[in-house]
N, C-alpha and C positions, 0 to 999 in steps of 0.2 A: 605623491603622498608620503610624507616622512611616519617615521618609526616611533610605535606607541608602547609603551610599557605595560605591564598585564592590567594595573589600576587604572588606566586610560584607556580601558576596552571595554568597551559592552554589544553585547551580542544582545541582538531583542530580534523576535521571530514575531510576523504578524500574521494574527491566525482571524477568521471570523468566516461567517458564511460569504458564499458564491455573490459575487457584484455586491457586497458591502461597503467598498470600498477601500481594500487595502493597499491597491494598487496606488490609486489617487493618493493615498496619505503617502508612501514610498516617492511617489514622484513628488509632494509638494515637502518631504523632508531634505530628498535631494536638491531641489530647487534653493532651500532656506541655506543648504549648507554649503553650496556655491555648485556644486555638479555641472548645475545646468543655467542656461542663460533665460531660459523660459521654460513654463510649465509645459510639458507635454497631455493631453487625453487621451484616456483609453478608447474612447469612441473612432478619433482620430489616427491609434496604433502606433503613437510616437513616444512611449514614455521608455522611462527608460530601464524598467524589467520587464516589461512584456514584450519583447523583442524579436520572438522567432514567428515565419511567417504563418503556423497554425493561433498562438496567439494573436498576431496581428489581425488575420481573418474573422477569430470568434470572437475577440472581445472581451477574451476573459484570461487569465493564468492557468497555465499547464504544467510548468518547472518551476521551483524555487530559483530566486534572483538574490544575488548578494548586493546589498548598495552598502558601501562602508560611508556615511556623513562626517566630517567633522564638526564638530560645534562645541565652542568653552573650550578647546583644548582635550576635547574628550572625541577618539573615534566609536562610533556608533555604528555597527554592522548591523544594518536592516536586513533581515532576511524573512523577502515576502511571497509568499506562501500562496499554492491555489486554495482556493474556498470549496471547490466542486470534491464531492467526494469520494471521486473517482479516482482523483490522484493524491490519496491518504499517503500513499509511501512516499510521495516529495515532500508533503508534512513530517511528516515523523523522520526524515533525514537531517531537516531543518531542527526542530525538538531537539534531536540529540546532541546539539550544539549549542543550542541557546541555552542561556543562564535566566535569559527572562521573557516575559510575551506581552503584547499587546495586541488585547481582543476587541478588535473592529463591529459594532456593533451599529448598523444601518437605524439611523433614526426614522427613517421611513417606513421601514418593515419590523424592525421589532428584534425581539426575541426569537428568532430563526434558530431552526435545527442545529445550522452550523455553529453557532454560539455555542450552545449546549453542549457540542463536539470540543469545540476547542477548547470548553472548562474541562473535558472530561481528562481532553489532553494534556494540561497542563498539572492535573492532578497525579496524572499516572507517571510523569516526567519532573512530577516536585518541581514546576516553574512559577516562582513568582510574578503576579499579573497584574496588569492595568485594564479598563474598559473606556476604548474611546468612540465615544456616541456620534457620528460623523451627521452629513446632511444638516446642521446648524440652518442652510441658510432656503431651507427649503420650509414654507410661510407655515404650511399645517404640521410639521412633525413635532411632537410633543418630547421634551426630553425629560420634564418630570414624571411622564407612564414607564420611559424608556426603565428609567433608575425604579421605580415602583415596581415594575416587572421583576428587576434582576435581583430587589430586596425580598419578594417574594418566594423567586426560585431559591436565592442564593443566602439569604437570611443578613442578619448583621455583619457580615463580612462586608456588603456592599458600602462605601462611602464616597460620597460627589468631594472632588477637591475643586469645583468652580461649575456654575452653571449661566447658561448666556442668558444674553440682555437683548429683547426685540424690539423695535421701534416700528411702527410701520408694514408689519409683514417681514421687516428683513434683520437680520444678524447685525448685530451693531457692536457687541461688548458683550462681555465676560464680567462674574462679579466671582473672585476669590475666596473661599471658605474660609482657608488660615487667614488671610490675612485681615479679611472682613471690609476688603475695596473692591469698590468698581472701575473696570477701565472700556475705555472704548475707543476703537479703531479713528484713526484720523490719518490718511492716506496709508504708509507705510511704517506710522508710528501708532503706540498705543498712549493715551492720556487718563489720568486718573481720573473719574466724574463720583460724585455722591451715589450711594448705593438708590435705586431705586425703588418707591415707595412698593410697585407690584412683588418686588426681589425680596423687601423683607423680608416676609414668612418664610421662603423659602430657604432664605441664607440661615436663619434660625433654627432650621429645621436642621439642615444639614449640617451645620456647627454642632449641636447635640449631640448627633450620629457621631461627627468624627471625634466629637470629646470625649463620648463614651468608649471609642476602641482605643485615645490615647490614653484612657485612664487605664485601661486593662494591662497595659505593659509594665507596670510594676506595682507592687502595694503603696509606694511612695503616692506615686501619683494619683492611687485610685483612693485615700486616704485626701489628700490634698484637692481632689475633684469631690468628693463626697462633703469637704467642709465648705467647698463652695470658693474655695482658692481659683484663679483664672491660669494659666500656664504660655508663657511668653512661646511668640512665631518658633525663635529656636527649639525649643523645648519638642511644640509639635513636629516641628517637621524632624526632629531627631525619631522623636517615636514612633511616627507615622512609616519613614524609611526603616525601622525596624520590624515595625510590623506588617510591610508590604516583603520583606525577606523573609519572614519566618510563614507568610500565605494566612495572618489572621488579620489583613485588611487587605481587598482589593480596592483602589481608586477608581474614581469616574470621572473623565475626561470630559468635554464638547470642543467639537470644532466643523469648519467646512473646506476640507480638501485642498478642494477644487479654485476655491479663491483665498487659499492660503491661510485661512484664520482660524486661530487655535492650537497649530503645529506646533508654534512657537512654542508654547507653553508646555505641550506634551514635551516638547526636545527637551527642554530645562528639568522637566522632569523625570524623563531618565537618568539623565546625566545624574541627577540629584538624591532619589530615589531607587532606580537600578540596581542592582551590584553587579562589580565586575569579576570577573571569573577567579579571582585570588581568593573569592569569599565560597567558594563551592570546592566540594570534594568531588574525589574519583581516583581510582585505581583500576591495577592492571594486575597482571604476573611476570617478573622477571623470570623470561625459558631458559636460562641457564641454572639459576641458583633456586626456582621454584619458590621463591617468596612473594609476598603483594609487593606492588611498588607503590605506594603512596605519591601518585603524581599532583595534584592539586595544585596543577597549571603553578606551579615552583618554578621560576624563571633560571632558579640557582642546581636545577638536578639536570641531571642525563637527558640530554631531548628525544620527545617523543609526542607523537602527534595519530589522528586516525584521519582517513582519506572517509567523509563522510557523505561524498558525492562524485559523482563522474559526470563529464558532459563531453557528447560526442554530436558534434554539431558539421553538417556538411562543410557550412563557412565561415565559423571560427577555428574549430581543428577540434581537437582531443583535451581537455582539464581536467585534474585530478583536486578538486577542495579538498582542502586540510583544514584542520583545528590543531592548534598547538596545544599539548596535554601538560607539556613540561622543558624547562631547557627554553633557548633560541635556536630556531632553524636559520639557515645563512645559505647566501647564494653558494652552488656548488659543494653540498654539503655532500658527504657519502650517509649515506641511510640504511636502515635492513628491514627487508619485509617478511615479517615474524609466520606472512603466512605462506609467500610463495620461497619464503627460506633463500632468499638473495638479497644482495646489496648493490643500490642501483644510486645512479649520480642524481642531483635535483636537477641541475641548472639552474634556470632563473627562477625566481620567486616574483608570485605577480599577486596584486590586490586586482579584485574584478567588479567592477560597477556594470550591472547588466551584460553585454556582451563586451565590454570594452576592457581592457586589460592594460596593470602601468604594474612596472618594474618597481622593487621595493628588495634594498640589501637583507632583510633578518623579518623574520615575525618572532615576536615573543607570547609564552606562553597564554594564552588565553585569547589571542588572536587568530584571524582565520583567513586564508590566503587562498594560491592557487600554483600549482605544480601544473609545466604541459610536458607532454609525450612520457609519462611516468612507466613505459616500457609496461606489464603485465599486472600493473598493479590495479585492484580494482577494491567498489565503495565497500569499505568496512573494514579492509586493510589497516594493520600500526602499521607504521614506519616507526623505527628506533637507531638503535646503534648497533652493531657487532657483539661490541665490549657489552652492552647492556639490553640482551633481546627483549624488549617488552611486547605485549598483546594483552590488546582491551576487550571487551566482553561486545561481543557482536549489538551493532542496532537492534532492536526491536522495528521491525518490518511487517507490517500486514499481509496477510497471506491470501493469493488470487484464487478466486472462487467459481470466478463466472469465467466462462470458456466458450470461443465458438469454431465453427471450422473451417479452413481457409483453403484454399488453391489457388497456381498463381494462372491468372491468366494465360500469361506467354508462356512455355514448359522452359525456352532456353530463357526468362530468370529466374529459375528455383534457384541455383546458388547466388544469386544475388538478391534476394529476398531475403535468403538465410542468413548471409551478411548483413544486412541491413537490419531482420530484428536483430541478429544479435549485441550491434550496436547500439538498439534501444532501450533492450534490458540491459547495458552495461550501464547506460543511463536512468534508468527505473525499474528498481528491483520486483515491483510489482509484477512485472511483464514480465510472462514468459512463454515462449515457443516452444513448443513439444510433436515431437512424430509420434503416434500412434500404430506401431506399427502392426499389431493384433487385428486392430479394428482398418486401415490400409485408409487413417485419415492422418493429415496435420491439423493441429490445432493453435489458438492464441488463447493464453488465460493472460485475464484482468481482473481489476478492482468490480468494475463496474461497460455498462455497453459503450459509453459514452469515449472513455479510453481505449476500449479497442476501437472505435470507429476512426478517431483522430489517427490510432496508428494504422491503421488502412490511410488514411489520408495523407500521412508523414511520408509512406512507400509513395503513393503517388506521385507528391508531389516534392520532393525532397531525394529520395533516390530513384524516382522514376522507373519503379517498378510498380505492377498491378496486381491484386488480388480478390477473387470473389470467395465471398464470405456466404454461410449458409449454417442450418441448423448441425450440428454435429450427431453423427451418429454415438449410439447406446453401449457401451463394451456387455451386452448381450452373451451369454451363454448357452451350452446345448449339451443335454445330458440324457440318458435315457432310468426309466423307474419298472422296467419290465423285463424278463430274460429271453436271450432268441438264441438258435441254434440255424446256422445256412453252410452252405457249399458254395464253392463257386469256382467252373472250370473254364481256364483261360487257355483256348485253341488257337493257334493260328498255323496256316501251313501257306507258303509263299516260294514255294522251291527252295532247295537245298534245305537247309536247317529249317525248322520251324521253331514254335514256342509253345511252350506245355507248362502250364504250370496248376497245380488243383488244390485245395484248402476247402477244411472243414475247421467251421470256426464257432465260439459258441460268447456269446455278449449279456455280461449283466452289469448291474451298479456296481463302481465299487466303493461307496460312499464316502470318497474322499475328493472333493471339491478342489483342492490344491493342486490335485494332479490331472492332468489330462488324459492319462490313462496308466493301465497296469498290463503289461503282458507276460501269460505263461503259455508252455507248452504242456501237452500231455501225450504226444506222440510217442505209441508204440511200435513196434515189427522193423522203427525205418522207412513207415510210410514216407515220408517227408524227411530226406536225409537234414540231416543238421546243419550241412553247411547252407543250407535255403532259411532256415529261424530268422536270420540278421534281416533279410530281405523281406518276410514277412512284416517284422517290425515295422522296418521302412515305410512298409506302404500305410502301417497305419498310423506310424509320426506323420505323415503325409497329410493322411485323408483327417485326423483330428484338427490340423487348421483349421479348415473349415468343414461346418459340420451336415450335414446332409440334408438336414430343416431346413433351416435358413441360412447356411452360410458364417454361420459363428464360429467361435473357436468353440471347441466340443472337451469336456471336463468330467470328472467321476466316471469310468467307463474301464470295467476290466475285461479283456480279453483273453480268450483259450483258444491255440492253436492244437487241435485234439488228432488230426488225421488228415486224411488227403493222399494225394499218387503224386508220382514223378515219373519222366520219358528218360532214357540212361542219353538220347542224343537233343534230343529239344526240349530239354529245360533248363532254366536258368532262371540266373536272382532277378531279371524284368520281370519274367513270366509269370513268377512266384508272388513279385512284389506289385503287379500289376491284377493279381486273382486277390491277393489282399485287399487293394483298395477298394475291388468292385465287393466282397466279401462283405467288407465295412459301410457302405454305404447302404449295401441290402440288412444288413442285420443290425442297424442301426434303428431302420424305420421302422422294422419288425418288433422293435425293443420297447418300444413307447416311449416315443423322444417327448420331451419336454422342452421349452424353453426356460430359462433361469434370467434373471432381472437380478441387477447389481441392488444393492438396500446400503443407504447411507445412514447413518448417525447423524444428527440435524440439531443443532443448536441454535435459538434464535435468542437474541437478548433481545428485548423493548421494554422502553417505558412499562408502568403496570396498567397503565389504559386503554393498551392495545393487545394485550393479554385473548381476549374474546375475539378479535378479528383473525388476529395472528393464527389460531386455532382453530375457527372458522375455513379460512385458507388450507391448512394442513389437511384439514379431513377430505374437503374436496381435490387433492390431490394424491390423495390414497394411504394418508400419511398416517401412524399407530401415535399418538402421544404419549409419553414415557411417564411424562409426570414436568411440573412446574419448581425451578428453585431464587426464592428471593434473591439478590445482589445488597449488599449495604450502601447501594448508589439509589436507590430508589427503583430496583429496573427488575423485573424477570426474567428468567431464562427458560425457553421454551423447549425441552428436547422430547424429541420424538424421532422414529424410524420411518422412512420416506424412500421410494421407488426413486435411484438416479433420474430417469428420465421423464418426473415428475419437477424436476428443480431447472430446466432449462432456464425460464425467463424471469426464475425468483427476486432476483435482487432487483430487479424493475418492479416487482410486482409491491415486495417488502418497502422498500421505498417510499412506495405510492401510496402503498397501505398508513404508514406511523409518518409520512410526512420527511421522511430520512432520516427516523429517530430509530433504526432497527439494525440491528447487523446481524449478521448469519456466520456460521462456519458448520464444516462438515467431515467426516471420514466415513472411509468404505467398513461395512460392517460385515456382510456378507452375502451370499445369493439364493437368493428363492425363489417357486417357481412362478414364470406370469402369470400373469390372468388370459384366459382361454384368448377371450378379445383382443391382449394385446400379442398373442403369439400368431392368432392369426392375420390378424394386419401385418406381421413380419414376414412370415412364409409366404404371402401374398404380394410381399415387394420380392421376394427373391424371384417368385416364381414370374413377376410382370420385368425383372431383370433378363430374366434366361432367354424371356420370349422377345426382350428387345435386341438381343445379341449384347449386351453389356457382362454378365457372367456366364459361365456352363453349367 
């Protein structure tokens, strides 16, 4: 593939819901732009960005795939997208490199959740957008509901630049807005045919629509549309390209994938319509001199680029994407990574079409490549220069919510599990592995179950290791609300030496939640010489691990070493520290132990029509509602306070509730105590533990 200049680049990211088809357009753009010799299917597992063999198995995308097309002289980095929204963070890795999007919209299904996700997306990432209404060639999908829908949701933004021609049940042609022609397929060629008589209204219609947004782009024009003046093809399509960059017109596309018609057209019109990344801004901070750096993919400044992805693949190897921000990068270029604070060589530069990889001397700015074995650099990394340290302001990444608990089957792969996720979250920030080690569990957090199950499936079968998966335990706590006072003499006599150690100890609140405990002494005469205190400690840093109820860690708990004896030959810091522990375990349960339940802060956003269910839900799961706050999206925010171990299977549930129109996020707020019923079902597992020989 030879070398594009920033103006012969367009980066377009294709977003829409799960099986709309964005795959299929990826494959049938590659196919138009010579890639491939023939269309690949997804059904089939041959196309060529669904490549790895968890995609090939489900049938759907898991990772963002870069396809660079050329067409007209223009390269085109497709970068296509999963729909499922489980793996939002390979979305939004994609976003932060595109300059523009095109939102896949299944003529079959509609208006889908994920639609509405991907506007929401491109709004928050200021990406200018297309809509293309795929399934053309399927007898019953209506594409004038499809557009009637989107004008609805989306208002006068919405504009058809061509909508198709049916003869028979099947896709025949296309009839052009601007231009005000019809054409129709004739093998491999398109032929201009008279508009058809069913087509007029509609083309009339939609002429209107786009008159009225080209009129809006200056008083010129809207003076000159208002007298009833007509405005030549150039004319529109100048304005139209104007106002698909500025986000006050989105286009509407029709095509059918899968037998290749319509692509065409869409490709002409990014090329045409798109902009390439010379027309977008962006900045960083020069680390030496503390100023912005105004990069805006400047082909002519200091190079500098951000590594926006990582792929770690058992049988490709290790890739680091890039996006060039500024400058030309060049094979064997020296680089500095502004976060790990070194300078590391590139090597080759590669362009990657799905898994395949071809050598390329330079990318320039606004273009997007690929670095292998980039030594410790990982996604979200600048790379810059020495002379000129730049660093860009971190992705925006979705933050993993849902979590479950894992162990590995065989004990000799724990460290090769460990390996393994870590190589998956180097590849999706989303994921991440956590030891627990309070609670004596491992855990996986995700988007969503659906992502953690595949990575259970990825270890399987990919690095052939196993793990069972299971509900996670509660980080539970154990505190006492009562005051006790105990003894407790620790004898032993086994010839020669024995062990003597006695403590009089006395246990109340100490209402501080943050600590596990607080120890003083109040020993007078020298009952308990001084050099035994340390040893008392000990045993109850010891025994506060776990706590004498159920096994939790044990928190808010002061303790007084008041009194007690010593033997001048059989005592020692065991003996001392060993009457401690038994001490604390009796004057624990004498104290009125409690158990405490973690309380999350609970944010839900939905639509406002799911307001009532949303709510619904919370109460039945113990939840206090805080109060309700509009969004200027049309959306609510639901906060309320909620029992951790009331959220286990939320985002499945949330989901199902709004359709996948809801999101959730959370933080710890603090602990309060359970409810009688749920502290005794917890004491009741310790206790059906002790008796299975699983704890003491």
């Amino acid at each position: 593939m030879k070398v594009y200049t920033t103006d012969k680049v367009r980066n377009v990211v294709l977003l829409g819901h799960g099986s709309s088809g964005k795959t299929s357009l990826a494959e049938a753009m590659a196919y138009l732009g010579g890639i491939t010799s023939r269309m690949g299917r997804v059904e089939d597992g041959n196309t060529v960005s669904d490549f790895t063999s968890e995609e090939k198995k489900r049938g759907f995308s898991i990772r963002t795939s870069v396809i660079p097309v050329e067409w007209k002289d223009v390269k085109i980095n497709v970068l296509d997208t999963p729909g499922y929204f489980d793996f939002v963070g390979e979305v939004e890795e994609a976003m932060s490199v595109a300059d523009s999007a095109i939102i896949v919209v299944s003529g079959k299904s509609g208006l889908e959740a994920g639609v509405e996700r991907a506007w929401d997306l491109c709004e928050k990432f200021k990406l200018p957008r297309m809509i293309y209404v795929s399934d053309m060639d399927i007898d019953n999908v209506s594409y004038r509901e499809v557009v009637e829908a989107l004008s609805d949701k989306y208002g006068t933004k919405i504009a058809p630049l061509n909508f198709p021609i049916r003869e028979n049940g099947q896709y025949k042609g296309y009839v052009d807005v601007i231009q005000e022609k019809a054409f129709q397929w004739k093998d491999k060629t398109k032929v201009e045919i008279p508009v058809p008589d069913f087509s007029e209204e509609y083309l009339e219609g939609y002429r209107d629509t786009l008159m009225e947004s080209v009129a809006e782009t200056s008083e010129e024009f809207m003076e000159r549309y208002f007298g009833g003046d007509t405005f030549s093809d150039a004319e529109i399509r100048s304005a139209v390209r104007t106002s698909i960059i500025d986000g006050s017109v989105v286009p509407v596309e029709c095509g059918a994938s899968t037998i290749c018609r319509g692509v065409e057209q869409l490709l002409d019109d990014i090329v045409a319509n798109m902009p390439s990344a010379d027309t977008r801004k962006v900045s960083g901070i020069n680390m030496k001199t503390n100023e912005i750096f105004e990069a805006n993919f400047d082909f002519a400044k200091a190079k500098s680029g951000i590594i926006f992805k990582t792929i770690v693949d058992p049988f490709i190897g290790r890739y680091s994407l890039i996006k060039v921000r500024s400058g030309v990068f060049k094979t064997d270029d020296l680089v500095y990574d502004s976060e790990l604070e070194a300078e590391m060589k590139l090597g080759k530069l590669y362009v990657m079409q799905g898994n395949k990889t071809f050598e390329v001397p330079e990318l320039h700015a606004g273009d997007i490549g690929a670095v292998a074995k980039l030594g410790d650099a990982k996604t979200g990394d600048t790379l810059s220069t020495k002379a000129n340290p730049i660093q860009y302001p971190k992705m925006s990444i979705s933050k993993p919510y849902t979590y479950i608990r894992y162990n590995a089957k065989n004990k000799n792969d724990i460290d090769k599990i460990a390996q393994a996720m870590a190589k998956i979250a180097a590849e999706d920030p989303t994921f991440k592995a956590v030891n627990d080690a309070e609670n004596r569990q491992t855990l996986m957090y995700g988007i969503g179950d659906m992502q953690l199950e595949i990575v259970k499936s990825m270890l399987k079968n990919e690095y052939k290791v196993e793990i069972d998966t299971m509900e996670p335990k509660v980080a539970y706590r154990e505190t006492i609300r009562k005051t006790s006072d105990v003894e407790y003499k620790y004898k032993k006599q086994s010839g020669g030496h024995g062990q003597y150690g006695h403590v009089k100890m006395k246990y109340a609140p100490s209402g501080d939640q943050t600590q596990a405990y607080e120890f003083t002494e109040e020993v007078v005469g020298g009952s308990v010489p001084k050099n035994y205190f340390p040893a008392v400690e000990k045993g109850i840093q010891e025994s506060v691990q776990r706590g004498p109820l159920a096994a939790y860690p044990v928190v808010g708990v002061r303790c007084t070493l008041y009194d007690g004896s010593y033997h001048p030959v059989d005592s020692s810091e065991m003996a001392f520290k060993t009457a401690s522990i038994q001490a604390f375990k009796k004057g624990f349960i004498e104290a009125g132990p409690v158990l405490l339940e973690p309380i999350v802060t609970l944010k839900v956003t939905v639509p406002d029509s799911f307001t009532g269910d949303v709510m619904g839900d919370l109460n039945k799961r113990r939840g206090r509602v805080l109060g309700m706050n509009p969004t200027h999206t049309g959306k609510t925010v639901v906060e309320a306070e909620v029992p951790m171990s009331e959220l286990f299977d939320y985002c499945t549930v949330l989901r199902s509730m709004t359709g996948g129109r809801g999101d959730y996020e959370y933080e710890f707020a603090r602990y309060e105590q359970a409810p009688a019923d749920v502290q005794a079902k917890e004491v009741a597992a310790r206790a059906a533990a002790v008796a299975e020989g699983y704890e003491e």
